[in-house]
N, C-alpha and C positions, 0 to 999 in steps of 0.2 A: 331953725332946721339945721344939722348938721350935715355936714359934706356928705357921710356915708347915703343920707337921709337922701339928699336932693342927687344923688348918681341914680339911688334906686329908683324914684322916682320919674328920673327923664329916662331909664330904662323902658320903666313902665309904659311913660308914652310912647315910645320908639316903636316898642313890640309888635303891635298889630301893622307896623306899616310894612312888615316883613310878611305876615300871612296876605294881604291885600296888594304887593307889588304886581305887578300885573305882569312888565315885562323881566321879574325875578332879579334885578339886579343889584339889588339890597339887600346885602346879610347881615344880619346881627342877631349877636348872641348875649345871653348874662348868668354869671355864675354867681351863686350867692354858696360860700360855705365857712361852716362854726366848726370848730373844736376846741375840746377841752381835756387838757393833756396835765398830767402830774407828774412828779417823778420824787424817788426817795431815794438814799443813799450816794449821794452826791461821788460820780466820778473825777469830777473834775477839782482840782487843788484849789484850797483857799485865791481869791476873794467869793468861789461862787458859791451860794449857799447850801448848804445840805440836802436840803428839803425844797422845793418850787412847784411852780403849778402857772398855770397860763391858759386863758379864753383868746385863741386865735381866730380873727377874723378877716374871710379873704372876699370882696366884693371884681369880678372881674366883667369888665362889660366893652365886648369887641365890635367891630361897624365894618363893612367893607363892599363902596358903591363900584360898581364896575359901570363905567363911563366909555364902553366902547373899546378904543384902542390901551387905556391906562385905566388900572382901578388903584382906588385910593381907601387906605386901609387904616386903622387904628385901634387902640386898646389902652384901654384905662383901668389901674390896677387899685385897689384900697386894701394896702394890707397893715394892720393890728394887731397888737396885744394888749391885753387887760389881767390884770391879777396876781399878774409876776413881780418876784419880789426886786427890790430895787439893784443886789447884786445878782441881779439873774443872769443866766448866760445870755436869754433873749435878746438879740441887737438885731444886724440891719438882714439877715436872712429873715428873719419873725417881723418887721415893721418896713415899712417904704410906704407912708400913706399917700393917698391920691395921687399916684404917679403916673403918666401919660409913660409906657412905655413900649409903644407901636404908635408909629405916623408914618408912612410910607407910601410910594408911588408903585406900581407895579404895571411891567407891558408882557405878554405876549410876543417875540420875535420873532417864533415858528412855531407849529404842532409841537417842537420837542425844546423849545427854549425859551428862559424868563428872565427878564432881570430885572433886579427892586433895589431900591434907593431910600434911604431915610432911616428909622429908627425900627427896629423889626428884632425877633428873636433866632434864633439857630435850634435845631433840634439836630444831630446827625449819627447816623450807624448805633453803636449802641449805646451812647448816650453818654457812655462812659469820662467822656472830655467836654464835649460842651453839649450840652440839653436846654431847654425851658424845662422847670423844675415843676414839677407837679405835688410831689407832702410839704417841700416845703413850704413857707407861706408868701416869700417874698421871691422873684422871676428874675432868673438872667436874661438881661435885651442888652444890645448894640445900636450903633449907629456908622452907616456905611451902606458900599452897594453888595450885591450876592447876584448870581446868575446860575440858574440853575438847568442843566442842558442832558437829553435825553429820556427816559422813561425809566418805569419799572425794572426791565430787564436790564438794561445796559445804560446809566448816566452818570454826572458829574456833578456837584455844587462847588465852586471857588467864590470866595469873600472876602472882603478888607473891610474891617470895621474898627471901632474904639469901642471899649467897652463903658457902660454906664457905671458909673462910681454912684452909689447908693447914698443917698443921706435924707436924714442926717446923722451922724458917728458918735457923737458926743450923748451919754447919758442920758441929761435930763432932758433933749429930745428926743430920743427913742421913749422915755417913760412916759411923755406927755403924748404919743405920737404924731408930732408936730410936723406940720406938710413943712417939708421943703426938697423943694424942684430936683433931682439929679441931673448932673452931667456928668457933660465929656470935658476933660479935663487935656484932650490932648496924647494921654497914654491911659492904661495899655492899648498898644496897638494889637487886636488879632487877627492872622490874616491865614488863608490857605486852599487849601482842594483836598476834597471827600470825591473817593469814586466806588461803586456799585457794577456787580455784576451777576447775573443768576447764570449758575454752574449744573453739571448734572449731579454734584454733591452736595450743592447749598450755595446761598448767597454768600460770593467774596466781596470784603471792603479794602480799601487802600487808602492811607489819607495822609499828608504832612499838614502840621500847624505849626504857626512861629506866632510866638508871644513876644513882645517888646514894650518895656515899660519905664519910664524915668522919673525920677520924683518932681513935683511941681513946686508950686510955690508956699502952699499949704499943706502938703503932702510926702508923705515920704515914705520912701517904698525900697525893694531890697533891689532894684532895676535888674528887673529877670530880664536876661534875652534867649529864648529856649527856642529849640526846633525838637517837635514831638512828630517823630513818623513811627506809622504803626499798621496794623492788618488784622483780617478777623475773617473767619470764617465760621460760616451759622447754617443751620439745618433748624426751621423751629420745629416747635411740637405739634404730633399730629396723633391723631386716634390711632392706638395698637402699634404703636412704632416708636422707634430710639431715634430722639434729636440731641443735638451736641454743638458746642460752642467754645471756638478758641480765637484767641484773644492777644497781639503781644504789642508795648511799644516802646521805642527806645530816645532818650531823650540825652538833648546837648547842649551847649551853647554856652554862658555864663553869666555869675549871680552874686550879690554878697549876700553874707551869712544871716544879715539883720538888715533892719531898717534904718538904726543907729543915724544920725548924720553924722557922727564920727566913723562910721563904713563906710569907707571908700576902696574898699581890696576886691576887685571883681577874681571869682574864681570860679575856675570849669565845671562844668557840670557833666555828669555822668550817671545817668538814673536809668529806672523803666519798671514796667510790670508786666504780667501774663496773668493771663483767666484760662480757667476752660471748664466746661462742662456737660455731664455725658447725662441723659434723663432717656425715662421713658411713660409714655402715656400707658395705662392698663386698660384693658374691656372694662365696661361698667358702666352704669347708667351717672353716675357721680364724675366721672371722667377721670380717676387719680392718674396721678404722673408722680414719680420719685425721681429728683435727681441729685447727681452729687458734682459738689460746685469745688474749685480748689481754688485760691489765690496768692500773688506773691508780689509784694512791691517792694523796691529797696526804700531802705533808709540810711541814714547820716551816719557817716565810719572816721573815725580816725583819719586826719589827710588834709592835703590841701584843697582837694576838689568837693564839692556839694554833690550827693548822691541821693539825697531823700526826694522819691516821683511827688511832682507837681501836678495835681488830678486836674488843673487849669477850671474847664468851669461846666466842671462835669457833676451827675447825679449817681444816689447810693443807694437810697432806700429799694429800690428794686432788687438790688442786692444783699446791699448790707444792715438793711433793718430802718424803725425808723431814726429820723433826725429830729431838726428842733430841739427839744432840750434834753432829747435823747443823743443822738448819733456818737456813738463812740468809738465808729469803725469808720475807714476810710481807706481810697488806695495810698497809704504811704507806709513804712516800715510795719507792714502786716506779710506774716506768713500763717494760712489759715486754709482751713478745707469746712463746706457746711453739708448736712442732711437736708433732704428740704421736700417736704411732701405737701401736695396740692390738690383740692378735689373740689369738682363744680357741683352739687346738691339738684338744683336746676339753671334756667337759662335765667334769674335774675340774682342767683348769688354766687360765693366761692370764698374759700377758706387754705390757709398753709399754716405748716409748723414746721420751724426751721432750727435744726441745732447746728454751734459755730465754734469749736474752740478757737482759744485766738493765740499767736504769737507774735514775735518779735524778730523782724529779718534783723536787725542793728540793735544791742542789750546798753549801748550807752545815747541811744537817741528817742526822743516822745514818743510815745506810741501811738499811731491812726492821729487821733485828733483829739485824746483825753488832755495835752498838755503834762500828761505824769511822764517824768523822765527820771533815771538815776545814771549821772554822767561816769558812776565809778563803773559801772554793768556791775553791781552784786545784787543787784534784784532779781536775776536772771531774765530770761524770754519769753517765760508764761504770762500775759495779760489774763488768762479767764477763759472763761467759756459764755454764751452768750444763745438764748433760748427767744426764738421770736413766734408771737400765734396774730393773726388776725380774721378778723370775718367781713364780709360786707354782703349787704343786701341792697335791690334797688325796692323801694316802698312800690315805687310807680317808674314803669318800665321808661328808662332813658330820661328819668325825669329828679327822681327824689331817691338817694340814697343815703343811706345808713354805713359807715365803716365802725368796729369795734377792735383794739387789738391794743397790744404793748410788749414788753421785751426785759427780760431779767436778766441782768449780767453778775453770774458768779465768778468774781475776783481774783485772779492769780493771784503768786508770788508778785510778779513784777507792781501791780495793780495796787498791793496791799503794804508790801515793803521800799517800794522807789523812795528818794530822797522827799520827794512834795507829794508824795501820793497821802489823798487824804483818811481820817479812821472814822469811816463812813461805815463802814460794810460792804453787803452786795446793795448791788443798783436796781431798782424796782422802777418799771414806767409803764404807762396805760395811758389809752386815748380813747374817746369815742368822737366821731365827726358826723355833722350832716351836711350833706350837698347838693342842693335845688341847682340844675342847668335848665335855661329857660330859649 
């Protein structure tokens, strides 16, 4: 019986003891989801191959006994790949198998305060910096305490954690998906405060984070030491009405350039980015909404100081389309504005099409996350344009659903001509997934 086999399994018997608790203080949940993603015309430069394809498999099964004054909480992750060719991009975002990544204590202080201790995830404001990731296949978790104070209208989350270094790194364990255990290693340390407030224009956020990180003994790292403070203010969307979304944050501290252990030159940093976006929901039985989305993050200039934003351990595809062995957008040296229309059919499906041209804030540094760079800048600052459609359907209300969608990136200048850009063409990607929540 294999791992995946025998998680499902003790699921299975777990389950009923959840509809049968008597005094409700058992919860558990289990997610079982497949997909199967291709892609062609490879964006990304030699070694990775042209052509790939991938069977992702994400098994997540959470617990959490409330015992009174502490509950005690956990979550056990099984994430896979199958199919992918050996220089695939797929690593530890796509693979982390059987990894315990929630074990936690949590108390009640008062009606308006928590605090939790142990190994847990972070979700906050929009997601943009740190998230639990949801397309992709593999979860950011931590280990440390968080307290969380206030409500809906007015509160605060502050945290000190380390974050979980993912493994294993090395190839032929990711190909084999070989368990092995993640830690903490000691660094990156992240630490900070997220606040929240409903306004009569829309919820405001306020947050600083500091990242600090040093390389270990196995490891080696470019020892960021960043302070990212930022702010946002949000109206969502509502039936027959204009919501809108801005977004900005500025980032400092310092970093070397690489990883090198011949780098040892720490130099300032100087980064950040802005969002915003202006939509509006229309009448109709389908619910459409059109909105127009802009973005702008720096990238790497000429200079002694580092300027290209550090998205730290934040999510995209909500934005920027999918990832996995797509993602070719990101908040870092992108100047881009998208179209983005959306329509609910009924209460168990929904559907968008989104157009994105893309540029380049900095013509001599990589672009988003393709790894294509021309250090002379004569490729110019057109990456492309980028077309994303998806559908989803629930089979069985809150239970079984069906996602279908993928994403074509026709090619700039920069994309086509940069020094390592590869003579692929355009980039064609498709996915279809299913996902049982039980």
């Amino acid at each position: 019986m294999t791992r995946s086999t025998l998680l499902v399994s003790l699921a299975a018997a777990l389950l009923p003891a959840t509809a049968h608790a008597e005094d409700g203080k058992l919860d558990i949940s289990l997610e079982l989801r497949a997909r199967l993603e291709p892609i062609g015309g490879q964006f990304r430069p030699s070694p990775a191959p042209h052509n790939d394809q991938a069977l992702l498999l994400r098994t997540a099964l959470f617990a959490e006994y409330d015992a009174g004054p502490f509950r005690i909480g956990g979550e056990v992750v099984d994430a896979r790949a199958y199919l992918e060719k050996r220089r695939s991009s797929a690593g530890t975002t796509e693979i982390d198998a059987l990894e315990p990544i929630q074990a936690y204590v949590a108390t009640d202080l008062s009606d308006v305060a928590m605090a939790k201790a142990g190994r847990f995830v972070l979700n906050l404001g929009s997601r943009r910096l740190i998230a639990r990731n949801n397309f992709r296949n593999t979860i950011n978790a931590f280990t440390g305490i968080q307290g969380v104070f206030g409500d809906a209208r007015l509160g605060a989350t502050a945290f000190w954690t380390v974050a979980q270094t993912r493994l294993p790194t090395h190839v032929d364990g990711l190909r084999d998906n070989r368990i092995e255990l993640d830690r903490e290693r000691g660094s990156p340390h992240l630490f900070g405060v997220f606040t929240h407030a409903k306004t009569a224009v829309g919820t405001l956020e306020a947050y600083g984070y500091r990242l600090a990180e040093n390389d270990s003994r196995d490891i080696l790292t470019r020892n960021r030491h960043l302070w990212t403070v930022g702010a946002r203010l949000v109206r969502a969307p509502a039936a027959n009405a204009w919501d809108y979304e801005l977004e900005a944050a500025g980032q400092g501290g310092h970093a070397r350039a690489s990883a090198r252990a011949t780098d040892v030159a720490d130099r300032p940093v100087h980064a950040g980015f802005v969002h915003a976006t202006v939509g509006r929901t229309l009448p109709g039985a389908w619910k459409p909404r059109i909105a127009l989305l802009a973005d702008y993050a720096t990238g790497e200039r000429s200079g002694r100081s580092i300027t290209r934003f550090d998205t730290l351990f934040g999510a995209r595809v909500f934005e920027f389309g999918p990832t996995s062995l797509f993602g070719a957008v990101q908040r870092a040296n992108l100047v881009s504005v998208e179209l983005l229309g959306e329509v609910k059919p009924d209460a168990r499906s929904d559907a968008l099409l989104a157009i994105r041209p893309l540029f380049l804030a900095s013509a001599t540094d990589s672009f988003a996350t393709t790894n294509v760079a021309d250090p002379t800048g004569n490729a110019g600052t057109h990456a492309g344009t980028q077309i994303e459609a998806r559908y989803r359907r629930f089979l069985v209300p809150d239970t079984l659903r069906v996602s279908v969608g993928g994403a074509y990136l026709a090619k700039g200048r920069f994309l086509r001509d940069a020094a390592n850009a590869p003579t692929t063409g355009d980039t064609i990607y498709g996915f279809v997934e299913l996902t049982a929540t039980l």
